[in-house]
C-alpha positions, 0 to 999 in steps of 0.5 A: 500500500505504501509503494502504491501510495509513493508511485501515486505521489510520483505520478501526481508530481509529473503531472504537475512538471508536465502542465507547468511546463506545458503553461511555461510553453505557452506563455513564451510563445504568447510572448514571442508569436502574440503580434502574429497570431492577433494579427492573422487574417483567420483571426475571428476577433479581427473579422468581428471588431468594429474598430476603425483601422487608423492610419498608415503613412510615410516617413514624411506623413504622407497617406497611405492608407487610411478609413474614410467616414463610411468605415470604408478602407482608402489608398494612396490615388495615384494608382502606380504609387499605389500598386508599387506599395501593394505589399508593403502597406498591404490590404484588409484582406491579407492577401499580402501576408507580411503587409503592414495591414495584416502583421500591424492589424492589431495595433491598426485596431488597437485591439489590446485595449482593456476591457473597462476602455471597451466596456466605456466606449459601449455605454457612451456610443464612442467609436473605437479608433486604432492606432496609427503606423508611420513607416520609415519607407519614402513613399515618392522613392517607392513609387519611383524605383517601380516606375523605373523597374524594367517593363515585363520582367519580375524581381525586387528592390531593397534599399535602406540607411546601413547606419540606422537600418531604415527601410526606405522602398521595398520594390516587389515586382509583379505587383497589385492593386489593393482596390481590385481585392476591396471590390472583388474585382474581375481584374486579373493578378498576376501570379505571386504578386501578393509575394514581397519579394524583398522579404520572401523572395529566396534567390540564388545570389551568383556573384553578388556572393562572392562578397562574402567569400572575399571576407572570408578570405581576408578574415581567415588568411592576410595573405591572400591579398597579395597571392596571385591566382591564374585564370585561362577562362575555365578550370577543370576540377575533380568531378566538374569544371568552372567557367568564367562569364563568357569564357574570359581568360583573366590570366594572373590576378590579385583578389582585386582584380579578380573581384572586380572582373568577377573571375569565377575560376579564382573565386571557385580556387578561393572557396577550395582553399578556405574549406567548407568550414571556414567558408560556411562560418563567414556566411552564418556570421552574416546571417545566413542559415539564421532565424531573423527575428525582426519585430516589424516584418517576417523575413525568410532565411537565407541559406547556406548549405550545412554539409557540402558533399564533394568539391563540386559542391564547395567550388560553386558555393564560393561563387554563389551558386547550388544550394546557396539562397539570400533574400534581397533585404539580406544581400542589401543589409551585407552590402550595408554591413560593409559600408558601416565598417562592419556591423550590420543593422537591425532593419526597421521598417516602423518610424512610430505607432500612435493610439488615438490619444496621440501617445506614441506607444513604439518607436523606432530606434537605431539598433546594432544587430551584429559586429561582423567584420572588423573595420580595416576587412571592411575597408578593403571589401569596400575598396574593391567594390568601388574597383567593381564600379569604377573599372570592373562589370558595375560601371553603370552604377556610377553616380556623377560626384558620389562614391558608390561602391558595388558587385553585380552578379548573374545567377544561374537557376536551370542546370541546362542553362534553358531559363535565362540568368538573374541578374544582380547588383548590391552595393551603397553610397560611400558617404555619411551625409547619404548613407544608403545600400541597395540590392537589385534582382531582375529575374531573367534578366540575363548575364551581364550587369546593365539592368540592374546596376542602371536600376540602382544607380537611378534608385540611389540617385533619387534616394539622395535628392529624395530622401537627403 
C-alpha cells in the first residue's frame, strides 16, 4: 500500500512538471508569436471588431492608407504609387501576408485595449479608433524605383540607411492593386504578386556572393591579398569544371582584380582553399542559415548549405551558386554591413505607432544587430567594390560626384542553362551625409550587369535628392 501510495505521489508530481511546463510553453510563445497570431487574417476577433483601422503613412506623413467616414478602407490615388506599395502597406484582406495591414492589424485596431476602455466606449456610443503606423519607407522613392523597374520582367528592390537600418522602398515586382481585392474585382493578378519579394523572395545570389567569400578570405588568411591566382577562362576540377562569364581568360590576378572582373575560376580556387568550414562560418556570421527575428516584418532565411558533399559542391558555393539562397533585404543589409565598417543593422521598417490619444506607444530606434567584420576587412571589401564600379562589370552604377561602391552578379537557376540568368547588383553610397545600400534582382534578366546596376544607380540617385 505504501509503494502504491509513493508511485501515486510520483505520478501526481509529473503531472504537475508536465502542465507547468506545458503553461511555461505557452506563455513564451504568447510572448514571442502574440503580434502574429492577433494579427492573422483567420483571426475571428479581427473579422468581428468594429474598430476603425487608423492610419498608415510615410516617413514624411504622407497617406497611405487610411478609413474614410463610411468605415470604408482608402489608398494612396495615384494608382502606380499605389500598386508599387501593394505589399508593403498591404490590404484588409491579407492577401499580402507580411503587409503592414495584416502583421500591424492589431495595433491598426488597437485591439489590446482593456476591457473597462471597451466596456466605456459601449455605454457612451464612442467609436473605437486604432492606432496609427508611420513607416520609415519614402513613399515618392517607392513609387519611383517601380516606375523605373524594367517593363515585363519580375524581381525586387531593397534599399535602406546601413547606419540606422531604415527601410526606405521595398520594390516587389509583379505587383497589385489593393482596390481590385476591396471590390472583388474581375481584374486579373498576376501570379505571386501578393509575394514581397524583398522579404520572401529566396534567390540564388551568383556573384553578388562572392562578397562574402572575399571576407572570408581576408578574415581567415592576410595573405591572400597579395597571392596571385591564374585564370585561362575555365578550370577543370575533380568531378566538374568552372567557367568564367563568357569564357574570359583573366590570366594572373590579385583578389582585386579578380573581384572586380568577377573571375569565377579564382573565386571557385578561393572557396577550395578556405574549406567548407571556414567558408560556411563567414556566411552564418552574416546571417545566413539564421532565424531573423525582426519585430516589424517576417523575413525568410537565407541559406547556406550545412554539409557540402564533394568539391563540386564547395567550388560553386564560393561563387554563389547550388544550394546557396539570400533574400534581397539580406544581400542589401551585407552590402550595408560593409559600408558601416562592419556591423550590420537591425532593419526597421516602423518610424512610430500612435493610439488615438496621440501617445506614441513604439518607436523606432537605431539598433546594432551584429559586429561582423572588423573595420580595416571592411575597408578593403569596400575598396574593391568601388574597383567593381569604377573599372570592373558595375560601371553603370556610377553616380556623377558620389562614391558608390558595388558587385553585380548573374545567377544561374536551370542546370541546362534553358531559363535565362538573374541578374544582380548590391552595393551603397560611400558617404555619411547619404548613407544608403541597395540590392537589385531582375529575374531573367540575363548575364551581364546593365539592368540592374542602371536600376540602382537611378534608385540611389533619387534616394539622395529624395530622401537627403
Amino acid at each position: 500500500m505504501k509503494e502504491l501510495r509513493r508511485n501515486m505521489r510520483l505520478v501526481g508530481m509529473l503531472v504537475v512538471v508536465m502542465f507547468l511546463g506545458l503553461g511555461a510553453w505557452f506563455a513564451m510563445t504568447a510572448y514571442t508569436q502574440g503580434s502574429i497570431w492577433a494579427s492573422d487574417v483567420h483571426n475571428t476577433r479581427l473579422a468581428a471588431s468594429n474598430t476603425l483601422r487608423d492610419d498608415i503613412t510615410d516617413r514624411d506623413g504622407n497617406l497611405l492608407a487610411t478609413t474614410a467616414s463610411d468605415g470604408s478602407r482608402q489608398y494612396t490615388q495615384n494608382e502606380q504609387a499605389r500598386r508599387a506599395l501593394s505589399q508593403t502597406v498591404g490590404d484588409i484582406a491579407g492577401m499580402s501576408g507580411v503587409g503592414v495591414e495584416t502583421f500591424f492589424s492589431s495595433q491598426l485596431m488597437d485591439i489590446s485595449t482593456s476591457l473597462l476602455d471597451r466596456l466605456s466606449e459601449l455605454f457612451s456610443g464612442a467609436e473605437h479608433i486604432g492606432s496609427s503606423i508611420q513607416l520609415t519607407i519614402d513613399g515618392r522613392l517607392q513609387a519611383y524605383v517601380s516606375s523605373q523597374f524594367p517593363r515585363g520582367y519580375s524581381g525586387a528592390v531593397c534599399v535602406i540607411n546601413y547606419r540606422t537600418g531604415e527601410i526606405l522602398a521595398m520594390v516587389s515586382k509583379p505587383d497589385y492593386d489593393p482596390y481590385d481585392i476591396l471590390s472583388r474585382s474581375d481584374a486579373q493578378v498576376e501570379d505571386t504578386a501578393f509575394l514581397n519579394r524583398c522579404l520572401q523572395g529566396r534567390y540564388t545570389p551568383g556573384s553578388v556572393f562572392k562578397i562574402v567569400t572575399l571576407a572570408s578570405a581576408i578574415m581567415n588568411d592576410p595573405n591572400v591579398i597579395a597571392q596571385p591566382f591564374s585564370c585561362a577562362g575555365t578550370w577543370e576540377y575533380q568531378g566538374g569544371r568552372i567557367v568564367c562569364a563568357g569564357g574570359s581568360a583573366h590570366g594572373t590576378v590579385d583578389l582585386k582584380t579578380a573581384f572586380k572582373r568577377s573571375c569565377n575560376v579564382t573565386f571557385g580556387k578561393l572557396a577550395y582553399q578556405l574549406g567548407q568550414e571556414r567558408l560556411r562560418a563567414t556566411a552564418e556570421q552574416f546571417g545566413f542559415n539564421e532565424n531573423f527575428k525582426f519585430g516589424d516584418f517576417v523575413v525568410y532565411n537565407s541559406s547556406f548549405p550545412r554539409s557540402i558533399s564533394g568539391m563540386s559542391g564547395l567550388v560553386w558555393a564560393g561563387i554563389g551558386q547550388g544550394e546557396v539562397l539570400v533574400t534581397p533585404l539580406h544581400m542589401a543589409m551585407i552590402a550595408g554591413t560593409v559600408a558601416n565598417r562592419g556591423m550590420m543593422m537591425k532593419p526597421m521598417l516602423i518610424e512610430k505607432i500612435t493610439n488615438s490619444l496621440g501617445v506614441n506607444t513604439a518607436a523606432g530606434q537605431p539598433v546594432a544587430y551584429r559586429q561582423i567584420l572588423s573595420e580595416s576587412a571592411a575597408s578593403k571589401i569596400a575598396e574593391y567594390m568601388y574597383e567593381a564600379v569604377q573599372s570592373g562589370t558595375a560601371t553603370r552604377a556610377k553616380i556623377k560626384n558620389y562614391t558608390v561602391c558595388g558587385k553585380t552578379g548573374s545567377a544561374e537557376v536551370s542546370d541546362d542553362k534553358s531559363v535565362e540568368t538573374n541578374a544582380w547588383f548590391t552595393g551603397f553610397v560611400y558617404d555619411s551625409a547619404h548613407p544608403y545600400a541597395i540590392s537589385v534582382v531582375i529575374e531573367g534578366g540575363g548575364a551581364g550587369a546593365r539592368m540592374p546596376s542602371e536600376l540602382a544607380a537611378k534608385a540611389l540617385k533619387a534616394a539622395i535628392e529624395m530622401v537627403g
